[in-house]
N, CA, C and O of each residue as an XYZ file, in Angstrom:
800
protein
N     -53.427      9.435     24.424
C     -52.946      9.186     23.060
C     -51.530      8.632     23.118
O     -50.831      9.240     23.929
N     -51.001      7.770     22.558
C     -50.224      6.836     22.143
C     -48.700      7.674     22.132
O     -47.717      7.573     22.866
N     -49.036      8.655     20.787
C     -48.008      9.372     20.424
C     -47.582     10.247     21.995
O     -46.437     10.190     22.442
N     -48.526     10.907     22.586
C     -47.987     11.961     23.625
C     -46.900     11.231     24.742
O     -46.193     11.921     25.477
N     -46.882     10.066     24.752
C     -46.032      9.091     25.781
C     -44.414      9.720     25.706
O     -43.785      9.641     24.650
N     -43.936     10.224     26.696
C     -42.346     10.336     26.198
C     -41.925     10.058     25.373
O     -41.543     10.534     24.303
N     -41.998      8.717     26.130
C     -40.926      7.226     25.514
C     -41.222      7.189     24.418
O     -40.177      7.122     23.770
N     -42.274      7.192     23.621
C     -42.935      6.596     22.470
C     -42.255      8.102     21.465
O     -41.657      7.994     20.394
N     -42.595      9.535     22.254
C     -42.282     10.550     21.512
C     -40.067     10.269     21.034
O     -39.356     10.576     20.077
N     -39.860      9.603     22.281
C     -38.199      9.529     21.808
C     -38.130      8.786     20.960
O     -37.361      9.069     20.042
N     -38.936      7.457     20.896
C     -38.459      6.282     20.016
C     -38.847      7.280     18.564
O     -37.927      7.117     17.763
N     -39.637      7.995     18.145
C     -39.789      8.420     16.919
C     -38.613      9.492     16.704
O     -38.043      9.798     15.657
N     -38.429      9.955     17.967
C     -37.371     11.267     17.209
C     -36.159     10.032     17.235
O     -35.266     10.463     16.507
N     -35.843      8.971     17.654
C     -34.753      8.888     17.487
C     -34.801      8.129     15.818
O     -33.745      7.690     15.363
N     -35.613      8.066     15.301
C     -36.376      7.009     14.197
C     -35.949      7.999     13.000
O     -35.252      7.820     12.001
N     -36.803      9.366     13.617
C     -36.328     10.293     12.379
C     -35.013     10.994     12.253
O     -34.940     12.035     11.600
N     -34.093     10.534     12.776
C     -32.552     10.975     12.372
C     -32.139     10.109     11.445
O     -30.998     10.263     11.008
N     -32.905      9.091     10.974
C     -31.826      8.261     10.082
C     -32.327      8.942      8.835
O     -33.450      9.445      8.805
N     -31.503      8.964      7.804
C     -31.782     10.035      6.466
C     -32.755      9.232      5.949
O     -33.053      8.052      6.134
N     -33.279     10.280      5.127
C     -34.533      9.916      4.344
C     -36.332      9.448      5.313
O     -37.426      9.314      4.763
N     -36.049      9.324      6.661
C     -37.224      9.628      7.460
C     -37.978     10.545      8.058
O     -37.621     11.167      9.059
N     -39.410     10.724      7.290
C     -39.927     11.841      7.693
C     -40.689     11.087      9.033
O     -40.407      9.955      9.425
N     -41.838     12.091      9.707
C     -42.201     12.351     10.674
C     -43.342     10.981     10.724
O     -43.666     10.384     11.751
N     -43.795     10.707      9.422
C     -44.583      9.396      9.322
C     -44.076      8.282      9.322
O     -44.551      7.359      9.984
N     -43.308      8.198      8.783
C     -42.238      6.678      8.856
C     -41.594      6.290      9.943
O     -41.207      5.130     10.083
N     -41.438      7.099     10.706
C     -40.579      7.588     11.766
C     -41.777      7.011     12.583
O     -41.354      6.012     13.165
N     -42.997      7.203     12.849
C     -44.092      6.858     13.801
C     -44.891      5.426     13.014
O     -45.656      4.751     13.703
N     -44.674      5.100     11.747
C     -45.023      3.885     11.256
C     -43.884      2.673     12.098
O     -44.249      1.632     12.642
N     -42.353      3.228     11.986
C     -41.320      2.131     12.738
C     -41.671      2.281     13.858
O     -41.583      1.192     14.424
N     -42.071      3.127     14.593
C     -42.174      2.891     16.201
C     -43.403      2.331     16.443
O     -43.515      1.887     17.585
N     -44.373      2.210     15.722
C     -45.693      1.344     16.058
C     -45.323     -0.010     15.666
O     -45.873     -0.977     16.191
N     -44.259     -0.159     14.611
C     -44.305     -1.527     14.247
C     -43.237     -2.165     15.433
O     -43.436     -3.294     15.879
N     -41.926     -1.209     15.958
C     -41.659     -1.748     16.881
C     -42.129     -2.069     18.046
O     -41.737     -3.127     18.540
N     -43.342     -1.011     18.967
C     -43.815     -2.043     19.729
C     -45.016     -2.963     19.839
O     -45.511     -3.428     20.865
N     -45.343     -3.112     18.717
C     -46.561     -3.730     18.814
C     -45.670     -5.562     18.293
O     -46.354     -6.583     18.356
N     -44.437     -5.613     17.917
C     -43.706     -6.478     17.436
C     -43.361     -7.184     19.157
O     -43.333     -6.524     20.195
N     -43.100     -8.870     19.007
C     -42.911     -9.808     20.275
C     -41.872     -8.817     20.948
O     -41.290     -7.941     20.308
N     -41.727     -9.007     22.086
C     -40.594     -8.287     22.450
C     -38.914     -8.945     22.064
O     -37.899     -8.254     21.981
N     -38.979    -10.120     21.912
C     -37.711    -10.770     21.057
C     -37.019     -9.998     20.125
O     -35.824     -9.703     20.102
N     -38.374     -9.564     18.979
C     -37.993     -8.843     17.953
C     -37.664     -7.456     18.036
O     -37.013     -7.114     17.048
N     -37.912     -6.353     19.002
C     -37.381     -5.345     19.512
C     -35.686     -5.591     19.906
O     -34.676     -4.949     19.619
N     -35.945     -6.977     20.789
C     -34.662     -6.936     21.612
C     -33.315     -7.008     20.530
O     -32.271     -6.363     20.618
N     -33.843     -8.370     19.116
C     -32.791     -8.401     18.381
C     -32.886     -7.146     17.262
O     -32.733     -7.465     16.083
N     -33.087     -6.004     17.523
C     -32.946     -4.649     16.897
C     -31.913     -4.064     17.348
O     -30.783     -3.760     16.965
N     -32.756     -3.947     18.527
C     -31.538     -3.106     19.726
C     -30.590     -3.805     20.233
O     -30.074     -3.321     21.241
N     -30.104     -5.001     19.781
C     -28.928     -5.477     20.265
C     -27.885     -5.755     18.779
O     -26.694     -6.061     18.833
N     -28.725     -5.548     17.449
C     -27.944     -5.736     16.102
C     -27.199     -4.350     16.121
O     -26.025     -4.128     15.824
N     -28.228     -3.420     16.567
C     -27.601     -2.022     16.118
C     -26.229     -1.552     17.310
O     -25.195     -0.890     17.222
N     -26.798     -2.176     18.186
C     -25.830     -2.222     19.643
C     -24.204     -2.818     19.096
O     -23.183     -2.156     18.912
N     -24.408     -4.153     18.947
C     -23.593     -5.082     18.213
C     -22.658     -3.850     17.115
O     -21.871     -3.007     17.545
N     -22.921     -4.004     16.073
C     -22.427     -3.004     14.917
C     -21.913     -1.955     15.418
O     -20.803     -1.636     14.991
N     -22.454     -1.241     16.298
C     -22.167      0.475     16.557
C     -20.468      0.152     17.581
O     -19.558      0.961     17.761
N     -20.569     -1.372     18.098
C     -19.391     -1.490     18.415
C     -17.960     -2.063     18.150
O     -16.859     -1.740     18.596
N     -18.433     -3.201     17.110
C     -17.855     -3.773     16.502
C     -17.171     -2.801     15.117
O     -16.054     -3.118     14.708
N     -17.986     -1.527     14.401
C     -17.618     -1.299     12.856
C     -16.571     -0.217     13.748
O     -16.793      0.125     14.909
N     -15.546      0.170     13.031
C     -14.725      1.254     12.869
C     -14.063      1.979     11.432
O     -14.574      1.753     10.335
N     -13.197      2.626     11.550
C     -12.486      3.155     10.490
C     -12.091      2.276     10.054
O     -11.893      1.306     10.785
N     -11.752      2.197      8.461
C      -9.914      1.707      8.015
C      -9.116      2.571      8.637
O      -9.697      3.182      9.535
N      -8.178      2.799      8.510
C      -6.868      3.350      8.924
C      -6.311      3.877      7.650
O      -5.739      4.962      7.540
N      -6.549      2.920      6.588
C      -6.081      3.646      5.101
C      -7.170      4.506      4.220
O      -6.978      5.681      3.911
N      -8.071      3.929      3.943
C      -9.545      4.542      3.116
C     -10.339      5.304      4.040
O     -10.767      6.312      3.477
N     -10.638      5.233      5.023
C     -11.448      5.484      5.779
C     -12.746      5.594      5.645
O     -13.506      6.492      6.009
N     -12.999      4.319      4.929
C     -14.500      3.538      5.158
C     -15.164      2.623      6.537
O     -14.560      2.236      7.537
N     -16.450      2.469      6.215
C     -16.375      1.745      7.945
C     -15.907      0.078      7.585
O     -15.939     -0.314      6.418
N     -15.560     -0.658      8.495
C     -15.390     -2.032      8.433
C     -14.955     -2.381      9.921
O     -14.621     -1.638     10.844
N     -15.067     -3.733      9.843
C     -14.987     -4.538     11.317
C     -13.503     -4.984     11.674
O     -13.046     -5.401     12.738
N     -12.615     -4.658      9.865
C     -11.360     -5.400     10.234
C     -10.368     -4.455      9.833
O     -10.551     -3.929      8.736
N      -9.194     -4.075     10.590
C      -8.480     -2.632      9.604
C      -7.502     -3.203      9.758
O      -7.005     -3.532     10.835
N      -6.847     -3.516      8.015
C      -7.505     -2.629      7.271
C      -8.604     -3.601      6.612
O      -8.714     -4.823      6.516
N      -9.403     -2.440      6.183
C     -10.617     -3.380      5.405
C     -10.234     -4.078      4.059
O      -9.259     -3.860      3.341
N     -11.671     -5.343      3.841
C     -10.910     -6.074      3.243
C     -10.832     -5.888      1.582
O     -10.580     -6.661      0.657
N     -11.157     -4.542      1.672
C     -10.513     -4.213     -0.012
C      -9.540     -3.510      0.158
O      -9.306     -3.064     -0.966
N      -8.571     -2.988      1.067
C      -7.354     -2.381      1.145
C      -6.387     -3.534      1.377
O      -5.279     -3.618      0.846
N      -6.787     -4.197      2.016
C      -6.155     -5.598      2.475
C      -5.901     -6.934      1.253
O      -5.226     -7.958      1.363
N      -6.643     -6.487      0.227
C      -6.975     -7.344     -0.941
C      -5.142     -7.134     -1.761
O      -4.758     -6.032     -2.154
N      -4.657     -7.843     -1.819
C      -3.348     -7.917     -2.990
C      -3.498     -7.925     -4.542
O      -2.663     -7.666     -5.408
N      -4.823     -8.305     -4.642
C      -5.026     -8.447     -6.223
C      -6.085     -7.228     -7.055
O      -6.681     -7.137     -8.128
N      -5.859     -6.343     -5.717
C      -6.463     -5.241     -6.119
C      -5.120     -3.949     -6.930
O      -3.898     -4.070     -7.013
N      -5.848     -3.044     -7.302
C      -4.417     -2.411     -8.130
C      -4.268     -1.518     -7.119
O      -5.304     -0.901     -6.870
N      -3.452     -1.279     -6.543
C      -3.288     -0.097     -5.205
C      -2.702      1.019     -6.063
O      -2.198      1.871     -5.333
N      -2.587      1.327     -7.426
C      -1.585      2.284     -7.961
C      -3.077      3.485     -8.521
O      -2.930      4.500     -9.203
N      -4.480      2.914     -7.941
C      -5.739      3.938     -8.417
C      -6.507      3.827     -7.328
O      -6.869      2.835     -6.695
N      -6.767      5.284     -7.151
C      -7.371      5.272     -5.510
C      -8.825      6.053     -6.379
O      -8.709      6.873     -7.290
N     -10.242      5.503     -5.770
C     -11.491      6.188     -6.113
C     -11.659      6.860     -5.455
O     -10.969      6.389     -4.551
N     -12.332      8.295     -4.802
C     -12.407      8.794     -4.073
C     -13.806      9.236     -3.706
O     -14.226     10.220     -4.314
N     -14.578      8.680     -2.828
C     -16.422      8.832     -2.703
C     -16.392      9.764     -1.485
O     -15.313      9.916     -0.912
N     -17.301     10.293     -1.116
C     -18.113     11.182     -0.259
C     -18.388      9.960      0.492
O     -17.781     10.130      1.549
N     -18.979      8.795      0.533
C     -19.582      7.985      1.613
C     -19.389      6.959      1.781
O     -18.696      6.702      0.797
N     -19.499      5.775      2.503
C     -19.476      4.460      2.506
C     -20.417      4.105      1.442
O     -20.325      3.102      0.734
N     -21.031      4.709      1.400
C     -22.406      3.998      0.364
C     -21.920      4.156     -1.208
O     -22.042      3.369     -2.146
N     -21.303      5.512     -1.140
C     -21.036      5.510     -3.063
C     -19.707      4.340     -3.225
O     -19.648      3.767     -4.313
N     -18.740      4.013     -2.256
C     -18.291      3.237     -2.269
C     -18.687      1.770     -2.496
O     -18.178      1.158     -3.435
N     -19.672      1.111     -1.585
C     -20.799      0.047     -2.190
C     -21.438     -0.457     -3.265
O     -21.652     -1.571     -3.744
N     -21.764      1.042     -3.593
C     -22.324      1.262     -4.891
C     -21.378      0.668     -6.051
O     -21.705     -0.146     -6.914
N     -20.289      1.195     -5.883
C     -19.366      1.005     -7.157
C     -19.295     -0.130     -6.525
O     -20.378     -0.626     -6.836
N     -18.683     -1.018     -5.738
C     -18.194     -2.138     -5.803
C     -19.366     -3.472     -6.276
O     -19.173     -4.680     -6.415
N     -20.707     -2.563     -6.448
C     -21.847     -3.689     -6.884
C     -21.668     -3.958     -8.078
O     -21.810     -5.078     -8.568
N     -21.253     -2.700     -8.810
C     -21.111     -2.700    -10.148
C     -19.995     -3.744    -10.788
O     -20.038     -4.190    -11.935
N     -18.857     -4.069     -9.664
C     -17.995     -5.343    -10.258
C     -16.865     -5.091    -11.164
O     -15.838     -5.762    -11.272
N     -17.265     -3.835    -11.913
C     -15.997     -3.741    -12.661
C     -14.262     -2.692    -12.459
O     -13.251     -2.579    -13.152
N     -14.741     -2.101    -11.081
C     -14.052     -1.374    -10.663
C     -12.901     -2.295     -9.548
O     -13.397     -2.923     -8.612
N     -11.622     -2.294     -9.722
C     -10.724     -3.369     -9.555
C      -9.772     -2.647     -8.644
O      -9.026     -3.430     -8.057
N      -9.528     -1.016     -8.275
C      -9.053     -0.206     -7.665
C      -9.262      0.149     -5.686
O     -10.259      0.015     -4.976
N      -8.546      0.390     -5.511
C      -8.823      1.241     -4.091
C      -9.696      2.418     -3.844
O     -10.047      3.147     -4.771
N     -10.065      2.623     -2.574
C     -10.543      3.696     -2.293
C     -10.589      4.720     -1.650
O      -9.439      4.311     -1.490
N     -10.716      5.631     -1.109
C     -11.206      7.070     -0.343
C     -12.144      7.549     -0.444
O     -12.724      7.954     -1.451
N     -12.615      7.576      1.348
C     -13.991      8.039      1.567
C     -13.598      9.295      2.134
O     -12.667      9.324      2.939
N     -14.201     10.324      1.804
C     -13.862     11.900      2.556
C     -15.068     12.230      3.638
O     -15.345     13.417      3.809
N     -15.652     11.416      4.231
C     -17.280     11.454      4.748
C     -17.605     12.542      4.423
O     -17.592     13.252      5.429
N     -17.935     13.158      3.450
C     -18.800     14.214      3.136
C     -18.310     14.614      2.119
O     -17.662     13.872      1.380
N     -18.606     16.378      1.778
C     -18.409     17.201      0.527
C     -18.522     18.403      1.471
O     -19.032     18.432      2.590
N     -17.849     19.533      0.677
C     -17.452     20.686      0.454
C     -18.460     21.278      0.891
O     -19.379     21.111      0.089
N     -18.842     22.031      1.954
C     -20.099     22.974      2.388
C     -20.353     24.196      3.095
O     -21.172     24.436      3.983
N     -19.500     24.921      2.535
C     -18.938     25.963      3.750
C     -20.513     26.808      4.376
O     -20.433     27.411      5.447
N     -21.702     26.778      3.707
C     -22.440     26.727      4.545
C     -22.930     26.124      5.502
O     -23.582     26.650      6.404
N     -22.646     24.885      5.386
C     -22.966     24.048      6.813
C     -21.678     23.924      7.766
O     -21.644     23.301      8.827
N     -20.838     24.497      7.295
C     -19.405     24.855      7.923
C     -18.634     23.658      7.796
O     -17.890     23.281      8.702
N     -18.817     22.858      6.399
C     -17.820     21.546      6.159
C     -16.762     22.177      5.361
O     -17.156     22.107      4.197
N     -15.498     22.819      5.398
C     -14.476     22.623      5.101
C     -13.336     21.687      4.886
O     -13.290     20.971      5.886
N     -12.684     21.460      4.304
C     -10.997     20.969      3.830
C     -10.598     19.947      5.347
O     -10.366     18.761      5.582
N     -10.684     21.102      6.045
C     -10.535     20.069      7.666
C     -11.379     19.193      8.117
O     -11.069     18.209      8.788
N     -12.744     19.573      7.694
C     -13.722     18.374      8.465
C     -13.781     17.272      6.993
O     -14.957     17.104      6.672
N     -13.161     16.794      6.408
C     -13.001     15.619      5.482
C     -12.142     15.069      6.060
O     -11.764     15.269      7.214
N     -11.549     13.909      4.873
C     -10.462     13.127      5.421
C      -9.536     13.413      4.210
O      -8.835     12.483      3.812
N      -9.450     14.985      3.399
C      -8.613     14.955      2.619
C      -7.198     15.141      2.626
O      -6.404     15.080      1.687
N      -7.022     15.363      3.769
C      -5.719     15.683      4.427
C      -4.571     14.002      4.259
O      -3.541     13.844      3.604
N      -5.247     13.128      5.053
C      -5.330     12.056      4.949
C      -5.019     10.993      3.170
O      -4.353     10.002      2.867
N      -5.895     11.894      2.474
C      -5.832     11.294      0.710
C      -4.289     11.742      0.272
O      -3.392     11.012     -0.151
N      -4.266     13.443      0.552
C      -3.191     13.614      0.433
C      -1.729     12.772      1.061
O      -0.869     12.194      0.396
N      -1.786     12.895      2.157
C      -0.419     11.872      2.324
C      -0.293     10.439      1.739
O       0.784      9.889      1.508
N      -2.130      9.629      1.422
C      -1.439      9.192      0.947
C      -0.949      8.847     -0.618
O      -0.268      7.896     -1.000
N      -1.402      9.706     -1.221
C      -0.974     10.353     -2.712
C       0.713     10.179     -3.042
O       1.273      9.595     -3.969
N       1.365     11.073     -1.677
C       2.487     11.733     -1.125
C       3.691     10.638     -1.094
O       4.879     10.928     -1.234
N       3.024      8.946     -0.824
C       3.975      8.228      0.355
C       4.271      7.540     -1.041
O       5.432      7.148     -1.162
N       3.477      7.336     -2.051
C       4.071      6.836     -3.495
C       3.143      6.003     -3.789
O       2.315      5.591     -2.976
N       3.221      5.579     -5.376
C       2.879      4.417     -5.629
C       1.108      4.693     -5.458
O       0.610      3.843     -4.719
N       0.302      5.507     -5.894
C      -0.768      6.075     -6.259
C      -0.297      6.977     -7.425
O       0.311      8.032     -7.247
N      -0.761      6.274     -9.100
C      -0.722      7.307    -10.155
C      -2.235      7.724    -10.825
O      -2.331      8.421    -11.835
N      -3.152      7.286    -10.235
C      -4.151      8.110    -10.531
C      -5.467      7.835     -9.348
O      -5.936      6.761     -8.972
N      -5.818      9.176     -8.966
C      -6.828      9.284     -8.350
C      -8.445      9.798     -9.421
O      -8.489     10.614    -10.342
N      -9.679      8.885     -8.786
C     -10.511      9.518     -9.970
C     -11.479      9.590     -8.687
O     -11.896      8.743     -7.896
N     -11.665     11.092     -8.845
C     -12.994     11.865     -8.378
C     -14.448     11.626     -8.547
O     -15.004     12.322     -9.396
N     -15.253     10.656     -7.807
C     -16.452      9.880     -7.874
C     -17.788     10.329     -6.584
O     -18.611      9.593     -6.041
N     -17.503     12.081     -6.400
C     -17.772     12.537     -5.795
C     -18.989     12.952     -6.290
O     -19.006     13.155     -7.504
N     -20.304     13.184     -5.505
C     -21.889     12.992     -6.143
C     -21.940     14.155     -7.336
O     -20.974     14.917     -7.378
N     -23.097     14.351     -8.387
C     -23.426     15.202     -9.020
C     -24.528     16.215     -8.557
O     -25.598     16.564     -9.057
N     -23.714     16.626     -7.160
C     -24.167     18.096     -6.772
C     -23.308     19.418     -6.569
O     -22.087     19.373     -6.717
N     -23.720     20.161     -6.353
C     -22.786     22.031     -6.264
C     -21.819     21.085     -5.106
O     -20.741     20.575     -5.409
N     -22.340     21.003     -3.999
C     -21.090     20.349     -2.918
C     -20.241     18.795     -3.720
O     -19.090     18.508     -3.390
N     -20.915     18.060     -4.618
C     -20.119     17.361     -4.775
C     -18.874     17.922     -5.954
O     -17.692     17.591     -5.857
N     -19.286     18.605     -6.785
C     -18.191     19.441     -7.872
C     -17.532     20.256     -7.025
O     -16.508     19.757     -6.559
N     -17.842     21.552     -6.615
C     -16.838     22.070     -5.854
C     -15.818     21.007     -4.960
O     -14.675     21.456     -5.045
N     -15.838     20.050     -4.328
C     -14.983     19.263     -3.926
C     -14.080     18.745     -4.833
O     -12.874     18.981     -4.754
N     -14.745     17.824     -5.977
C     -13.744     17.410     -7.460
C     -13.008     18.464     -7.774
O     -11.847     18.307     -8.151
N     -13.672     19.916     -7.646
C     -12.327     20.772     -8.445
C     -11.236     20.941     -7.310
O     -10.028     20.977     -7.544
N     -11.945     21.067     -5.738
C     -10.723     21.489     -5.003
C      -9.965     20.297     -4.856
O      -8.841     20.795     -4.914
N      -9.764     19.009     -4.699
C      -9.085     17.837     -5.437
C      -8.372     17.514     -5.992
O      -7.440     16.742     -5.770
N      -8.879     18.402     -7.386
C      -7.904     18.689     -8.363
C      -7.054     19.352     -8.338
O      -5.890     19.029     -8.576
N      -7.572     20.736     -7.961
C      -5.957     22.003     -7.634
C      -5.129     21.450     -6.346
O      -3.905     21.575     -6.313
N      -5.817     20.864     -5.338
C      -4.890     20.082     -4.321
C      -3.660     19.109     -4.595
O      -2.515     19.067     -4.147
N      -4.270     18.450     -5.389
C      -3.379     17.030     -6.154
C      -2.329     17.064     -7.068
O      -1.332     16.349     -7.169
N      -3.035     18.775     -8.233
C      -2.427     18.474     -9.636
C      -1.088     18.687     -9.127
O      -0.484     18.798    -10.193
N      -0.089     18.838     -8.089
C       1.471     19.368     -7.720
C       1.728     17.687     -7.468
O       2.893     17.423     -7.764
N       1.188     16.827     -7.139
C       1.728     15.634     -6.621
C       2.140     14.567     -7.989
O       2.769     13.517     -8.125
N       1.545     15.313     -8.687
C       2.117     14.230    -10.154
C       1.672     13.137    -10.384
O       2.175     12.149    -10.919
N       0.477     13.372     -9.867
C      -0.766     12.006     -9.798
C      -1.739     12.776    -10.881
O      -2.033     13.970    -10.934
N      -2.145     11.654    -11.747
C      -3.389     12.101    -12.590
C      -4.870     12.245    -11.837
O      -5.134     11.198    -11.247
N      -5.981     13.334    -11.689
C      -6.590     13.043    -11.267
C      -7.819     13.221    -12.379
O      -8.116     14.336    -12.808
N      -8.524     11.966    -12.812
C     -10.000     12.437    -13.057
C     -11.401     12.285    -12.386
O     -11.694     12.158    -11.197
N     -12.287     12.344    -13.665
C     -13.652     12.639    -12.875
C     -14.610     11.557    -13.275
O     -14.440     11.207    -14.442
N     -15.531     10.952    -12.666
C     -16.276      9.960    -13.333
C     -17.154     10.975    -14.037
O     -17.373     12.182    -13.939
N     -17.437     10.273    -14.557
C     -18.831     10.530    -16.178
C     -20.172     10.629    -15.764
O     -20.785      9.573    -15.923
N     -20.821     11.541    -15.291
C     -22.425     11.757    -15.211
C     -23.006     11.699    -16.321
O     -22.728     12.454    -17.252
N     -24.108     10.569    -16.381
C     -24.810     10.386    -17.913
C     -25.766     10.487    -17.217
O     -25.856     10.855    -16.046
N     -26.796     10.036    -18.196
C     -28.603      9.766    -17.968
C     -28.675      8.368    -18.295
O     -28.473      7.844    -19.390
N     -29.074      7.684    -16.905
C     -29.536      6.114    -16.748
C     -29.951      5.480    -17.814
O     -30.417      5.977    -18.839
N     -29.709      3.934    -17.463
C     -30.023      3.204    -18.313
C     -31.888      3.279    -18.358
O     -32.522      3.396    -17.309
N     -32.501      3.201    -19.575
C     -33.526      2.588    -19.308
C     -34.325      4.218    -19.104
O     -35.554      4.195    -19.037
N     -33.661      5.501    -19.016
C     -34.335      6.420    -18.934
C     -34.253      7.593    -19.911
O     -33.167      7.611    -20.491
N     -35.130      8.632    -20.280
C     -35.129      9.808    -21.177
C     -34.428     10.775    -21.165
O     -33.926     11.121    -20.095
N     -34.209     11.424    -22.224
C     -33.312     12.378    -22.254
C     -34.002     13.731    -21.548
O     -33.412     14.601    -20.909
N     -35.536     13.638    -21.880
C     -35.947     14.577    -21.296
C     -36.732     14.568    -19.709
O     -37.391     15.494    -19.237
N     -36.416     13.122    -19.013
C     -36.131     13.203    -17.701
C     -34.842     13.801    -17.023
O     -34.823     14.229    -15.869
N     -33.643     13.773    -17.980
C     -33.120     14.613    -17.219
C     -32.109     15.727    -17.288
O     -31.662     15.971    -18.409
N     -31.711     16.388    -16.350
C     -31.096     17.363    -15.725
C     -30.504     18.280    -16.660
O     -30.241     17.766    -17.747
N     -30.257     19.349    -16.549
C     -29.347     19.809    -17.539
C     -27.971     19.861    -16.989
O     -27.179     20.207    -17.865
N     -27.414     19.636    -15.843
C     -26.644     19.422    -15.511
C     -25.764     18.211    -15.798
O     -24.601     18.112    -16.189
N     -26.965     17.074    -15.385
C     -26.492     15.903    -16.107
C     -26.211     15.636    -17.506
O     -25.227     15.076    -17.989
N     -27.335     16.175    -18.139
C     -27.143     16.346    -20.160
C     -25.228     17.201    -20.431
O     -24.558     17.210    -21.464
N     -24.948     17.687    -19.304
C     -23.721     18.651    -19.505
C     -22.310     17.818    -19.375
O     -21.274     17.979    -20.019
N     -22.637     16.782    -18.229
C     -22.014     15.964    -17.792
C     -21.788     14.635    -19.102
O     -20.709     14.233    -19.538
N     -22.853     14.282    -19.407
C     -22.602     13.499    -20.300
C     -22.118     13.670    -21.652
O     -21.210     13.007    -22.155
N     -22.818     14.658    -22.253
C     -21.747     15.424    -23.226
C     -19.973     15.133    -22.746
O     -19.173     14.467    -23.402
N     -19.752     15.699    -21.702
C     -18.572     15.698    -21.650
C     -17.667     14.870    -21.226
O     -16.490     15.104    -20.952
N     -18.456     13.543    -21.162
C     -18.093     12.316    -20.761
C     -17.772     11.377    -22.027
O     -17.210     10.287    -21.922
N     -18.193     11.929    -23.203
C     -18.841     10.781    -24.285
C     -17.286     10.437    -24.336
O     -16.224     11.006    -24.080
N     -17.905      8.677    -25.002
C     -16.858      8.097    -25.563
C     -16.935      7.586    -27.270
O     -17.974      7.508    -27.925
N     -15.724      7.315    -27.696
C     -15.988      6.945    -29.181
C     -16.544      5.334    -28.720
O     -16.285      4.567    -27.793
N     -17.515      5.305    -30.014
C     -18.121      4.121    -30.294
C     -17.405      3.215    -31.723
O     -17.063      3.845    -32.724
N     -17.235      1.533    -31.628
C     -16.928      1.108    -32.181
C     -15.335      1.199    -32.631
O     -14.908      0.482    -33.536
């Protein structure tokens, strides 16, 4: 059998570490990788090769990029006086798809988890803080996910910051465009309440 092969058993476990892959997808990519020319294997394993050596930190945000600093810290026509602050490279992305966000950023790679033993030290908030500290940042806004680890982080943020004389807020959890009120959350319904804005 196919699957019992070492090799074949590593290529799937290494398949299922990337998030969001279960145990099927994970053995759907490894059949499609080798049954694929061997060209097309090779330019896999040499893109991911490539990247894993080429991306690094910023030095300021500490998002990944190829050039530090990256090129939205590096940008002049950005407002450096509002720093966003995301959990990931990705919520970072995210906002910048959206286009209307014109500010800097901070990535903390993660959230608040003292069960998985993520504390204050294993972020990069240490880091936000100084540079809060060095000047010329008057508002930080907390864009940290709408979970228990992502709030507990926004509040510790907040009591961290509120001495530096920087404003800090929180983005606005609503319920999507295009979706019901009674799809969702009550968490989210809580969030948006307390987000509303005047109309007109």
């Amino acid at each position: 059998m196919l699957f019992e092969s070492p090799s074949v058993e590593r290529l799937v476990e290494a398949f299922r570490r990337l998030p969001g892959v279960g145990k099927r997808t994970a053995e759907r990519y490894a059949l499609h990788v080798l049954a694929a020319p061997p060209e097309e294997a090779r330019l896999i394993s040499d893109a991911v090769r490539e990247a894993r050596e080429k991306i690094t930190t910023c030095s300021q945000c500490c998002t990944l990029t190829e050039s530090d600093p990256c090129g939205v810290c590096a940008n002049g026509a950005r407002d450096h006086a509002t720093v966003c602050v995301v959990e990931r490279p990705s919520g970072m992305m995210a906002i910048e798809r959206g286009g209307a966000y014109r500010g800097l950023y901070h990535v903390l790679n993660g959230a608040l988890n003292p069960l998985e033993g993520i504390g204050p030290d294993e972020l990069t908030i240490e880091r936000l803080v100084r540079r809060v500290e060095t000047g010329g940042v008057r508002e930080v806004i907390v864009a940290t996910n709408a979970t228990a680890e992502g709030e507990a982080t926004a509040l510790y943020l907040s009591k961290r910051l509120a001495a530096l004389g920087v404003a800090v807020t929180r983005i606005a959890h609503g319920v999507p465009m295009g979706s019901g009120l009674e799809l969702a959350d009550g968490l989210t319904l809580t969030h948006a309440l307390q987000g509303r804005t005047k109309l007109g």
